[in-house]
C-alpha positions as CSV (number, residue, x, y, z in Angstrom):
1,X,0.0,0.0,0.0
2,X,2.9,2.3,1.0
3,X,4.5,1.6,-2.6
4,X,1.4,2.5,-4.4
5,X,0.5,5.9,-2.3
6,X,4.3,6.8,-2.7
7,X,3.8,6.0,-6.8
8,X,0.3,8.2,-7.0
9,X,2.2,11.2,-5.1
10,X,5.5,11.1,-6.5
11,X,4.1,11.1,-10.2
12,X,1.4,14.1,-8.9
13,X,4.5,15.8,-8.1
14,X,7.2,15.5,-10.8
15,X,4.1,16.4,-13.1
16,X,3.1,19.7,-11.3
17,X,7.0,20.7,-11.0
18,X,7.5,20.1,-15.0
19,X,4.5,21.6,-15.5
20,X,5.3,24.9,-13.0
21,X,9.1,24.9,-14.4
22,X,7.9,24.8,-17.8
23,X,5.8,28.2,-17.5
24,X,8.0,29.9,-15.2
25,X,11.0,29.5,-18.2
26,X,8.3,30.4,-20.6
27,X,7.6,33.8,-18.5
28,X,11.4,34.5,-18.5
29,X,11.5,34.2,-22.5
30,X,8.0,37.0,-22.2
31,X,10.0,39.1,-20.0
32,X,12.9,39.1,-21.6
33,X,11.1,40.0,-25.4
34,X,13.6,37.7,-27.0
35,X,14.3,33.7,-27.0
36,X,16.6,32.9,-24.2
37,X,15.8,29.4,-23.8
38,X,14.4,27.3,-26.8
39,X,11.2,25.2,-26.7
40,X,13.2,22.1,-26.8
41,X,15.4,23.0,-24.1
42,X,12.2,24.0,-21.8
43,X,10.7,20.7,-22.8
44,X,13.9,18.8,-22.0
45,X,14.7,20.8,-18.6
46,X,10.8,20.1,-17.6
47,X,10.5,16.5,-18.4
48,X,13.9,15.5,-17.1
49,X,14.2,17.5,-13.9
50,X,11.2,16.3,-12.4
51,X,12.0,12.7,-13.6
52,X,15.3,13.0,-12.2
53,X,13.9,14.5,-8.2
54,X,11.8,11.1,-9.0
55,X,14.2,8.6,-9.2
56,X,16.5,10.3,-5.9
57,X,13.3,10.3,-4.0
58,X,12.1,6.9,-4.6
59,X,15.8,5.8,-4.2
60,X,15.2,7.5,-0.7
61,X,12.3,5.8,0.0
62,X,13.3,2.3,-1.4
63,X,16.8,2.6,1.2
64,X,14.2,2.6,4.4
C-alpha cells in the first residue's frame, strides 16, 4: 500500500514541477522580449528535472 501511495504522489509531483518549471522559463522568454531558452530545451529541462527528483526520491524511499 505504502508503494502505491508513494507511486500516486511522486508522479502528482514530478508532473506539477514540470508543468510549473515549464511556464516559469516560458515567462522569462515573455519578460525578456527575446528567445533565451528554446522550446526544446524547456521541454527537456521540464521533463527531465522532475523525472530526475523522482528517481532520488524513490531511491530514498526504497533505502528505508
Amino acid at each position: 500500500m505504502n508503494a502505491r501511495v508513494f507511486w500516486i504522489f511522486g508522479v502528482l509531483q514530478s508532473v506539477s514541477l514540470g508543468v510549473i518549471l515549464f511556464l516559469v522559463l516560458r515567462s522569462l522568454n515573455a519578460i525578456s522580449g527575446a528567445s533565451a531558452i528554446g522550446v526544446d530545451t524547456r521541454v527537456v529541462l521540464s521533463v527531465v528535472f522532475p523525472l530526475f527528483s523522482l528517481l532520488v526520491e524513490y531511491a530514498i524511499y526504497a533505502k528505508r
